[in-house]
C-alpha positions in Angstrom: -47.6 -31.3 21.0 -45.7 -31.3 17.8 -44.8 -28.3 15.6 -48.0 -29.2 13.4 -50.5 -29.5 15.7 -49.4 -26.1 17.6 -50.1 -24.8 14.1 -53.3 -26.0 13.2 -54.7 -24.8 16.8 -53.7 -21.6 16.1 -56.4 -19.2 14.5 -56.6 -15.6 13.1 -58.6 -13.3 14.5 -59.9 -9.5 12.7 -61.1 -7.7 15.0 -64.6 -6.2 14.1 -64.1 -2.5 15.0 -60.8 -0.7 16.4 -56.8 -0.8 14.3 -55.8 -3.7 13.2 -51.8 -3.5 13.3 -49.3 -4.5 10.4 -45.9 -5.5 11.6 -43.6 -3.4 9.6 -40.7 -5.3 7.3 -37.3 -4.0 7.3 -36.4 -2.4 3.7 -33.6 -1.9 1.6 -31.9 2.0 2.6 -30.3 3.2 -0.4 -27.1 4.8 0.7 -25.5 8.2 -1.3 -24.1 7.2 -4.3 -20.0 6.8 -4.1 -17.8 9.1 -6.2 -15.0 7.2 -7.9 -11.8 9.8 -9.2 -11.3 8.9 -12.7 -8.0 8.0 -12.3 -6.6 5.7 -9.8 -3.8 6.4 -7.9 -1.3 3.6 -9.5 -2.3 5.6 -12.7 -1.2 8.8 -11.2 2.0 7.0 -10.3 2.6 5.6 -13.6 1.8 9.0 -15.3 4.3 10.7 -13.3 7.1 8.3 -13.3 6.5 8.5 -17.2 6.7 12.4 -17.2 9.1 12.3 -14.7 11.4 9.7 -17.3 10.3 12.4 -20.2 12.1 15.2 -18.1 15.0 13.5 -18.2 15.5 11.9 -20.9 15.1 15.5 -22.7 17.5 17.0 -19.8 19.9 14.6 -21.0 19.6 15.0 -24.7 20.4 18.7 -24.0 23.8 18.1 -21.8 24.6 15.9 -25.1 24.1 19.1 -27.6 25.4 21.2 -25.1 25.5 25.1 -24.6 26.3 26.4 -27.9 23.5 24.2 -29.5 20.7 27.0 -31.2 18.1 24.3 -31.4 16.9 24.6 -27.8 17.6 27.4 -27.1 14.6 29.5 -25.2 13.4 26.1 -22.8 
């Protein structure tokens, strides 16, 4: 018997009184929505290499004025 002929001999049958049973189809389960931080973490990096490159920079500028300088004076 070929794949056609099994086919055709096959027939649906409703039963007149009683359940009739639907097989139930898997569906799509939404999952709880992912937070994403605003800033990655090579940004972070970057951001505190910058400030970090600020810091001394400034640090350096004020070992150039030195002590007696009045300009910075209070940081």
């Amino acid at each position: 018997m070929s794949a056609e002929e099994a086919r055709m001999d096959f027939k649906e049958v409703l039963p007149k009184q009683g359940m009739v049973y639907q097989e139930d189809m898997p569906t799509v389960v939404l999952c709880k929505p992912k937070l994403l931080p605003l800033k990655s973490v090579t940004l972070e990096k970057m951001e505190k290499m910058q400030k970090d490159a600020m810091e001394q920079v400034k640090q350096q500028e004020l070992n150039q004025l030195g002590p007696e300088s009045d300009l910075y004076k209070g940081f």
